[in-house]
N, CA, C and O atoms as a Maestro MAE file, in Angstrom:
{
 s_m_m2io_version
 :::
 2.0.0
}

f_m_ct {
 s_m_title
 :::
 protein
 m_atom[228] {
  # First column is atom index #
  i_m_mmod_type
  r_m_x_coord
  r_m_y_coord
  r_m_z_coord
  i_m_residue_number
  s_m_chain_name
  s_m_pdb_residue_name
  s_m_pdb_atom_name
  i_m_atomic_number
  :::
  1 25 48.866 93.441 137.634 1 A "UNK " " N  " 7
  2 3 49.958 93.889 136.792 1 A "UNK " " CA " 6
  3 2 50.948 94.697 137.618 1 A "UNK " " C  " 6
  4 15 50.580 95.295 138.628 1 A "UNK " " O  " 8
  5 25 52.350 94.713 137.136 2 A "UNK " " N  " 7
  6 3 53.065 95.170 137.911 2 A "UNK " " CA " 6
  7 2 53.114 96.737 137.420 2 A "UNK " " C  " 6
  8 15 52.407 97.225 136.539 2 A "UNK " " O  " 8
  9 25 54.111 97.405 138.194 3 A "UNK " " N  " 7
  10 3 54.037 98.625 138.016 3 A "UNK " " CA " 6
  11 2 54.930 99.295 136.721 3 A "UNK " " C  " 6
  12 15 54.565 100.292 136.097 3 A "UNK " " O  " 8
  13 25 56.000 98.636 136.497 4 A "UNK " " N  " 7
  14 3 56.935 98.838 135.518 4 A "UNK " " CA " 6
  15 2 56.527 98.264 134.009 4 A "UNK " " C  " 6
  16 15 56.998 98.550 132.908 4 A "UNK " " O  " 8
  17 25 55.590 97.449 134.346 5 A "UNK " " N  " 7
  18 3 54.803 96.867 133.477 5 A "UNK " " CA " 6
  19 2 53.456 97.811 132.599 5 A "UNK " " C  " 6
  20 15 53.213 97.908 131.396 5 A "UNK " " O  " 8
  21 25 52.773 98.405 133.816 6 A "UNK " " N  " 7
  22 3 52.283 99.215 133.219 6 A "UNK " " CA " 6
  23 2 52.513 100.894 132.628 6 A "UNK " " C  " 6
  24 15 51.763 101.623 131.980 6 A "UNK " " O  " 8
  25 25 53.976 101.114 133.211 7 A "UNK " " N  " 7
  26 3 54.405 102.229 133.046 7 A "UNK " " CA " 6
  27 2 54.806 102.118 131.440 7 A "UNK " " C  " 6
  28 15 54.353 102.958 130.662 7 A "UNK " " O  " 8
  29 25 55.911 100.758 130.839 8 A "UNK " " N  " 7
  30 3 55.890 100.378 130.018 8 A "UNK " " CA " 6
  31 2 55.042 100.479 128.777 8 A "UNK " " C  " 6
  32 15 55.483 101.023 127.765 8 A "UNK " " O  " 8
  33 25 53.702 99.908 128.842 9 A "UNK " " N  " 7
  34 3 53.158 99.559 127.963 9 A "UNK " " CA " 6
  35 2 52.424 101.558 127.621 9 A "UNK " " C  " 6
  36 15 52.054 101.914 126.502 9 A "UNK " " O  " 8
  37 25 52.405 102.293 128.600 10 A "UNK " " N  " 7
  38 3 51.923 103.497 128.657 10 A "UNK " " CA " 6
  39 2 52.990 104.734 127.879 10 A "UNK " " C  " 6
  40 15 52.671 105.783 127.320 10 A "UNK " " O  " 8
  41 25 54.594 104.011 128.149 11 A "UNK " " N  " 7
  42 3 54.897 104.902 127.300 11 A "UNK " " CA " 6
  43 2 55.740 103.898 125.642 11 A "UNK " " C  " 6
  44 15 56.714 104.250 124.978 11 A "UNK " " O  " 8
  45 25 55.023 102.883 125.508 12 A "UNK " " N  " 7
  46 3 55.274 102.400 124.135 12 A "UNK " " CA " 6
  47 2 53.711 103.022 123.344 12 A "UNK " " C  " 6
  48 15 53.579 103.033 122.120 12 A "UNK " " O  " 8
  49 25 52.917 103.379 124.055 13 A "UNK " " N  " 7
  50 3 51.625 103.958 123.686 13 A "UNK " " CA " 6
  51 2 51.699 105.165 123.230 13 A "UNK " " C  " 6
  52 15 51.293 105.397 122.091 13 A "UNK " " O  " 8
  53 25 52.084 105.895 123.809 14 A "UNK " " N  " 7
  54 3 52.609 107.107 123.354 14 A "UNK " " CA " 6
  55 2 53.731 107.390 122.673 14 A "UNK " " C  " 6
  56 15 53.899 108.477 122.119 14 A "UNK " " O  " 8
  57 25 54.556 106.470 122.660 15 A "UNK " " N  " 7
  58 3 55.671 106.362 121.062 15 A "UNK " " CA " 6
  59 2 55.174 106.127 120.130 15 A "UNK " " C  " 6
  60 15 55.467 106.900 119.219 15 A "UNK " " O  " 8
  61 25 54.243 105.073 119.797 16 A "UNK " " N  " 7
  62 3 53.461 104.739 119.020 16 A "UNK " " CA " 6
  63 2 52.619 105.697 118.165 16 A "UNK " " C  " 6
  64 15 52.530 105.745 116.939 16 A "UNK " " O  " 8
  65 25 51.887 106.618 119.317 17 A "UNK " " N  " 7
  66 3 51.296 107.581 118.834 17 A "UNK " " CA " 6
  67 2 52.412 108.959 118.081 17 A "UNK " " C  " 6
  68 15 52.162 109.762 117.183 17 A "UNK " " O  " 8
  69 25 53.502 108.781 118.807 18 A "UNK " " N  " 7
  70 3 54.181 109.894 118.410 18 A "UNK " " CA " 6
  71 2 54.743 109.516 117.316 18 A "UNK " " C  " 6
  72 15 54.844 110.443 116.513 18 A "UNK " " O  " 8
  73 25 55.314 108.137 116.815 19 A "UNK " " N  " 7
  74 3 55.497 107.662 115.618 19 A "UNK " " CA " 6
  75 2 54.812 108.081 114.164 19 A "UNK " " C  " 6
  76 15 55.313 108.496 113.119 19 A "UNK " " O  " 8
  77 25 53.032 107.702 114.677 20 A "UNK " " N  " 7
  78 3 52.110 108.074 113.717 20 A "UNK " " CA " 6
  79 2 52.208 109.304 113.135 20 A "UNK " " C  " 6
  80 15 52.395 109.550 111.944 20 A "UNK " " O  " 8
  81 25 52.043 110.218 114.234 21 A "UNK " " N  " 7
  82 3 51.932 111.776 114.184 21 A "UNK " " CA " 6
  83 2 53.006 112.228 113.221 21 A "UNK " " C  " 6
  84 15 52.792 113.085 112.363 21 A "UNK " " O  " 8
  85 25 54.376 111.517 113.423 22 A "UNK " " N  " 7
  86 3 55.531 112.002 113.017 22 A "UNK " " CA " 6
  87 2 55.209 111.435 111.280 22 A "UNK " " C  " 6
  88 15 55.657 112.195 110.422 22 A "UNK " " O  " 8
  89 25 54.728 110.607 110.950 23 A "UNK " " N  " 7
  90 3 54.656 109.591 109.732 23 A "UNK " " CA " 6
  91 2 53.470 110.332 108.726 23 A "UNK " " C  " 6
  92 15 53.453 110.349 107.495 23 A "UNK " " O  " 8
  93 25 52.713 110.798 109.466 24 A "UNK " " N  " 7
  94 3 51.850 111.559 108.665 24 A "UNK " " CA " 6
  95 2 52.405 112.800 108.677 24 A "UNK " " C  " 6
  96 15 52.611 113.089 107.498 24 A "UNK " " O  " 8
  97 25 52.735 113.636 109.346 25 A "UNK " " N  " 7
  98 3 53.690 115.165 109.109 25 A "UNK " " CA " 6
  99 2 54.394 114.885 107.697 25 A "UNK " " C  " 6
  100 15 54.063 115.410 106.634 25 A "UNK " " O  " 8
  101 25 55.531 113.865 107.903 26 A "UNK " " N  " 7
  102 3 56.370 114.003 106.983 26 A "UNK " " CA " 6
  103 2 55.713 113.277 105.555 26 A "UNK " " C  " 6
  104 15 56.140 113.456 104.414 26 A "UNK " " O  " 8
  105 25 55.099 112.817 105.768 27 A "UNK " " N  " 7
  106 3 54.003 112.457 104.635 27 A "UNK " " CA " 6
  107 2 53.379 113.656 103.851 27 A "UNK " " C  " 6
  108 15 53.575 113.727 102.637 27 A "UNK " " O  " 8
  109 25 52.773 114.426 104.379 28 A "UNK " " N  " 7
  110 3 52.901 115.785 104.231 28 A "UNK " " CA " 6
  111 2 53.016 116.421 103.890 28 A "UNK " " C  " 6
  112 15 52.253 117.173 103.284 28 A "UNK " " O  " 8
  113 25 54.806 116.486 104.256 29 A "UNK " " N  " 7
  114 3 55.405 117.479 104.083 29 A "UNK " " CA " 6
  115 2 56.406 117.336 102.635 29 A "UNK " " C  " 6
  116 15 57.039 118.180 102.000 29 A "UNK " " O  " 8
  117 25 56.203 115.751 102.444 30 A "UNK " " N  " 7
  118 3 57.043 115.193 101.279 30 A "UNK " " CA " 6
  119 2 55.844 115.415 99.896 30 A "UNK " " C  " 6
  120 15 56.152 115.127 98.739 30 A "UNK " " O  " 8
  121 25 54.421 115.989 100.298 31 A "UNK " " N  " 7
  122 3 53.757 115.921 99.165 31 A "UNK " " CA " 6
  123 2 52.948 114.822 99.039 31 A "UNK " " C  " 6
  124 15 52.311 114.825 97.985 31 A "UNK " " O  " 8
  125 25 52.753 113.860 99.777 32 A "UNK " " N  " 7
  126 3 51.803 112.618 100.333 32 A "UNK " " CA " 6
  127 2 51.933 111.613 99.466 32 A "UNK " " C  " 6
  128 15 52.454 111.648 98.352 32 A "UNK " " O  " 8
  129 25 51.205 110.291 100.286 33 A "UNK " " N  " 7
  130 3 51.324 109.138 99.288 33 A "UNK " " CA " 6
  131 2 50.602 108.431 100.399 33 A "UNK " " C  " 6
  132 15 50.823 108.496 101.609 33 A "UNK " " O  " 8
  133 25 49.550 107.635 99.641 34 A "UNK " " N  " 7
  134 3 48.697 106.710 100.533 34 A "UNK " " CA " 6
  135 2 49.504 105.640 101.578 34 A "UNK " " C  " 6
  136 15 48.921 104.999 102.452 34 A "UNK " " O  " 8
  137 25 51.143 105.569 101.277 35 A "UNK " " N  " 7
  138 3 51.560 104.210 102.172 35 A "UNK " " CA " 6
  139 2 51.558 105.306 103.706 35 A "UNK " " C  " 6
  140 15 51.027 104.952 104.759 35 A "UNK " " O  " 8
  141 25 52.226 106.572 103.520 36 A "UNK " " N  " 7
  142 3 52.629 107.021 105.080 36 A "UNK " " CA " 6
  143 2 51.369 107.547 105.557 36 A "UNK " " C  " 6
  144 15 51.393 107.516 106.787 36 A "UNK " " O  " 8
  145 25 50.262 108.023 105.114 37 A "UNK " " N  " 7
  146 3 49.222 108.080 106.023 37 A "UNK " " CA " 6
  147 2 48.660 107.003 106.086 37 A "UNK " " C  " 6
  148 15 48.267 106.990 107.253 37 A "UNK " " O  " 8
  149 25 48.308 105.965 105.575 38 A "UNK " " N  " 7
  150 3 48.111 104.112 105.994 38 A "UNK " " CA " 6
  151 2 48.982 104.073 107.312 38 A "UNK " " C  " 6
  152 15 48.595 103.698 108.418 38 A "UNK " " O  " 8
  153 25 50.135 104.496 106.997 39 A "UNK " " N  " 7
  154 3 51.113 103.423 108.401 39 A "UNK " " CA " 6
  155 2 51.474 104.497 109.392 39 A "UNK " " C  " 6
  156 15 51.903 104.300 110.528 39 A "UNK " " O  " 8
  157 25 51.152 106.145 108.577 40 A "UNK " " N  " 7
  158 3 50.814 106.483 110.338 40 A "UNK " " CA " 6
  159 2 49.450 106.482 110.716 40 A "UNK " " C  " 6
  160 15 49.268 106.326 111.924 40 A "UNK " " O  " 8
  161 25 48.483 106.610 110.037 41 A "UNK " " N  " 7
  162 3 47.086 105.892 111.143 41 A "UNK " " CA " 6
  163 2 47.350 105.030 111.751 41 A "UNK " " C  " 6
  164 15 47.282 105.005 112.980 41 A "UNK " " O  " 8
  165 25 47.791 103.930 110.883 42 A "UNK " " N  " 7
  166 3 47.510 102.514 111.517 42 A "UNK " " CA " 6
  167 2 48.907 102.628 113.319 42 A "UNK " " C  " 6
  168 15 48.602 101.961 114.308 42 A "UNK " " O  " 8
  169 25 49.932 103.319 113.336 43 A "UNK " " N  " 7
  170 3 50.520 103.298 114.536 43 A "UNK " " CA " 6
  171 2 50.249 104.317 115.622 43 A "UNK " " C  " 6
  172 15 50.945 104.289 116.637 43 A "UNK " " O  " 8
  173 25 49.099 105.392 115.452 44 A "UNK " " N  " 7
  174 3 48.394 106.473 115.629 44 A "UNK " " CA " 6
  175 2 47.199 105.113 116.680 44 A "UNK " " C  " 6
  176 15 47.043 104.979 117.894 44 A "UNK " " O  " 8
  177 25 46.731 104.525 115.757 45 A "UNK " " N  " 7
  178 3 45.370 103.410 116.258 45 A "UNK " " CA " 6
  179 2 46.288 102.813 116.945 45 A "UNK " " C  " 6
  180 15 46.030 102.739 118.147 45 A "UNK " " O  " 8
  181 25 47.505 102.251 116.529 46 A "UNK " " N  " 7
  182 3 48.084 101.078 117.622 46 A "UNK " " CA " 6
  183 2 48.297 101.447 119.076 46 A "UNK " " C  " 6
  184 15 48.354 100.637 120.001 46 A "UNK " " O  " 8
  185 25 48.421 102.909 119.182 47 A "UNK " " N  " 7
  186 3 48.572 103.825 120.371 47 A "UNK " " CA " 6
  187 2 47.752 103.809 120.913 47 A "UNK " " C  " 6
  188 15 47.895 103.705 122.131 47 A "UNK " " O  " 8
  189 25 46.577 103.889 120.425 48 A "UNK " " N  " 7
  190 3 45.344 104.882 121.118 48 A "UNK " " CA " 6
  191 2 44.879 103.602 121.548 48 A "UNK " " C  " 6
  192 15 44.341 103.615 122.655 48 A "UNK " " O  " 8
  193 25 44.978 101.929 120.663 49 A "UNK " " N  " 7
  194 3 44.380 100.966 121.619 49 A "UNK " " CA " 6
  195 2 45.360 100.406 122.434 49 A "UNK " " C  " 6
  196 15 44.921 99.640 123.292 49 A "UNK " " O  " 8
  197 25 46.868 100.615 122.399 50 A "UNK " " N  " 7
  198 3 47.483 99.959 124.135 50 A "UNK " " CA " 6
  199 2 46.779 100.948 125.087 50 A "UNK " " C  " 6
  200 15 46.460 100.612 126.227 50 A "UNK " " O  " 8
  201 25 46.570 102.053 124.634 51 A "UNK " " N  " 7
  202 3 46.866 102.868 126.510 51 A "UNK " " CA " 6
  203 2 44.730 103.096 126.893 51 A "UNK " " C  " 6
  204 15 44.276 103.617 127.912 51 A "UNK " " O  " 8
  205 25 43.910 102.536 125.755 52 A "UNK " " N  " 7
  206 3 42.493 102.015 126.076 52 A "UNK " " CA " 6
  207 2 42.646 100.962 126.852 52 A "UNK " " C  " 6
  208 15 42.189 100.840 127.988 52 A "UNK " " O  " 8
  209 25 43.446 99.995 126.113 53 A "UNK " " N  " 7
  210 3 43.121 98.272 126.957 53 A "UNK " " CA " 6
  211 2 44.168 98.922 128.564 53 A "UNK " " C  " 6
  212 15 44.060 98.228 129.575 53 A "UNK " " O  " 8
  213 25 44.650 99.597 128.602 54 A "UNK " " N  " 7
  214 3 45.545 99.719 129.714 54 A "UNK " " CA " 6
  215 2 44.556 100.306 130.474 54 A "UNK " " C  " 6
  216 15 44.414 99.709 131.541 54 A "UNK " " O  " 8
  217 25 43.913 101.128 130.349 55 A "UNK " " N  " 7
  218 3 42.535 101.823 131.321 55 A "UNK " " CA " 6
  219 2 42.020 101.068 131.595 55 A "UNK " " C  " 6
  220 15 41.899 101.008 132.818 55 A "UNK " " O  " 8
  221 25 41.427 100.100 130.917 56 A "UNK " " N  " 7
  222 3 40.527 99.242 131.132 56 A "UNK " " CA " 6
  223 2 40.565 98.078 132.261 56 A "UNK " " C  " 6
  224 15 39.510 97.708 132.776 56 A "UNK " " O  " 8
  225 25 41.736 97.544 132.609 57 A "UNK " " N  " 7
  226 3 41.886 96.756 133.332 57 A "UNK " " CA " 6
  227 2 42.093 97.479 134.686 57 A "UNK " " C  " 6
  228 15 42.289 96.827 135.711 57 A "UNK " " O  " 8
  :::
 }
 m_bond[227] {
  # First column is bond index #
  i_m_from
  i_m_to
  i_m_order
  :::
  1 1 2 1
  2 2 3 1
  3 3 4 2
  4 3 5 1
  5 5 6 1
  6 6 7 1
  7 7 8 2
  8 7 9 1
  9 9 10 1
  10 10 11 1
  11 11 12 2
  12 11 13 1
  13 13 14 1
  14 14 15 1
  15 15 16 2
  16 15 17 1
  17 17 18 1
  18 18 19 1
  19 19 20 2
  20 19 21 1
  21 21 22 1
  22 22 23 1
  23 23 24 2
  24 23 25 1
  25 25 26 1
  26 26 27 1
  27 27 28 2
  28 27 29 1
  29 29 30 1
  30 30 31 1
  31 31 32 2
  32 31 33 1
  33 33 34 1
  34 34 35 1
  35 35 36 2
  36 35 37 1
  37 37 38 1
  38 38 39 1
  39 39 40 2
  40 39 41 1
  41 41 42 1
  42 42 43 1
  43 43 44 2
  44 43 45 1
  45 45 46 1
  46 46 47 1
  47 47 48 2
  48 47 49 1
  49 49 50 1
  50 50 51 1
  51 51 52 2
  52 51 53 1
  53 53 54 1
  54 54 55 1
  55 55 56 2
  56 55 57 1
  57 57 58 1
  58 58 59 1
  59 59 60 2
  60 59 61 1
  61 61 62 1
  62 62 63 1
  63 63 64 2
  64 63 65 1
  65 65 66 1
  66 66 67 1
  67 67 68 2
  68 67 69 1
  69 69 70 1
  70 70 71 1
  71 71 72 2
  72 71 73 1
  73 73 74 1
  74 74 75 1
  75 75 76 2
  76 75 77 1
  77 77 78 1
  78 78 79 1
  79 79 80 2
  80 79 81 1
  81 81 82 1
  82 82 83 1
  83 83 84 2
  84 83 85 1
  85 85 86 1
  86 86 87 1
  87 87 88 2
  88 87 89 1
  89 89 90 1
  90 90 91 1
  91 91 92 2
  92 91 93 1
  93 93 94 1
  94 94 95 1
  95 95 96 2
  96 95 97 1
  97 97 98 1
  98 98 99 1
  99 99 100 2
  100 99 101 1
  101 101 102 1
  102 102 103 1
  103 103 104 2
  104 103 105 1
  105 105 106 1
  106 106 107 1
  107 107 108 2
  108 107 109 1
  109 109 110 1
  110 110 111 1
  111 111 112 2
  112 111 113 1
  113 113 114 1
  114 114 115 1
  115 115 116 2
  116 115 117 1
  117 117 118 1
  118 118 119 1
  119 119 120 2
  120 119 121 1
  121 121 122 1
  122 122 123 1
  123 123 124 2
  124 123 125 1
  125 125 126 1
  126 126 127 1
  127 127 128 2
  128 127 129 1
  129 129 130 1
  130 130 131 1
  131 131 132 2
  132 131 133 1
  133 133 134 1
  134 134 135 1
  135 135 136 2
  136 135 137 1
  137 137 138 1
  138 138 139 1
  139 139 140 2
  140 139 141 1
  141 141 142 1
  142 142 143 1
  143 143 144 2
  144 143 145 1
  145 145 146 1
  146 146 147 1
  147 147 148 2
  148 147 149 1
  149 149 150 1
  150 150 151 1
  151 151 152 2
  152 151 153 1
  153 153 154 1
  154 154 155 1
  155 155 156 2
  156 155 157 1
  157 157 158 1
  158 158 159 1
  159 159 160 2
  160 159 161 1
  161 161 162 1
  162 162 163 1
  163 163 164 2
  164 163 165 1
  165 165 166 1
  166 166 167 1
  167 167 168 2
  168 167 169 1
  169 169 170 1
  170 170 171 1
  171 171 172 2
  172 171 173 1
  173 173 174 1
  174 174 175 1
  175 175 176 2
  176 175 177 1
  177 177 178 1
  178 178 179 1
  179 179 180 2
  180 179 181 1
  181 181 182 1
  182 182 183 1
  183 183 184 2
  184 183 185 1
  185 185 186 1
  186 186 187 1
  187 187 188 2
  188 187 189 1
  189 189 190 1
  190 190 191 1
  191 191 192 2
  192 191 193 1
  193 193 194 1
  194 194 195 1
  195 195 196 2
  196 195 197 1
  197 197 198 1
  198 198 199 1
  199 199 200 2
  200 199 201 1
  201 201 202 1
  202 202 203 1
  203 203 204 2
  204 203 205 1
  205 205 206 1
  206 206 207 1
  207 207 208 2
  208 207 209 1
  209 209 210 1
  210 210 211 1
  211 211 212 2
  212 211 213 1
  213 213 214 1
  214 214 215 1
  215 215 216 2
  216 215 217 1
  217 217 218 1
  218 218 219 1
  219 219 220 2
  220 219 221 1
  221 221 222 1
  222 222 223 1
  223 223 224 2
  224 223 225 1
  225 225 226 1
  226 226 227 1
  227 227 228 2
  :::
 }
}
């Protein structure tokens, strides 16, 4: 893998995660509702497995 390639996928990993984080805060902070903690876990998980499979190789 190239280098820009993996720099890439390392910081869409951590947007991802920062997405989540941000999706459940304001979830939150709006008084909650099962869709924004659903879809920030689920981009919270989408994070945490690019930058696993990225270790891994």
């Amino acid at each position: 893998m190239s280098g820009l390639y993996k720099r890439s996928v390392f910081v869409f990993g951590l947007v991802a995660i920062g997405l989540g984080i941000a999706l459940v805060a304001e979830t939150v902070a709006a008084g909650g509702g099962s869709t924004g903690y659903l879809l920030g876990a689920l981009f919270v998980a989408l994070g945490i497995g690019r930058l696993y499979l990225l270790r891994r190789r």
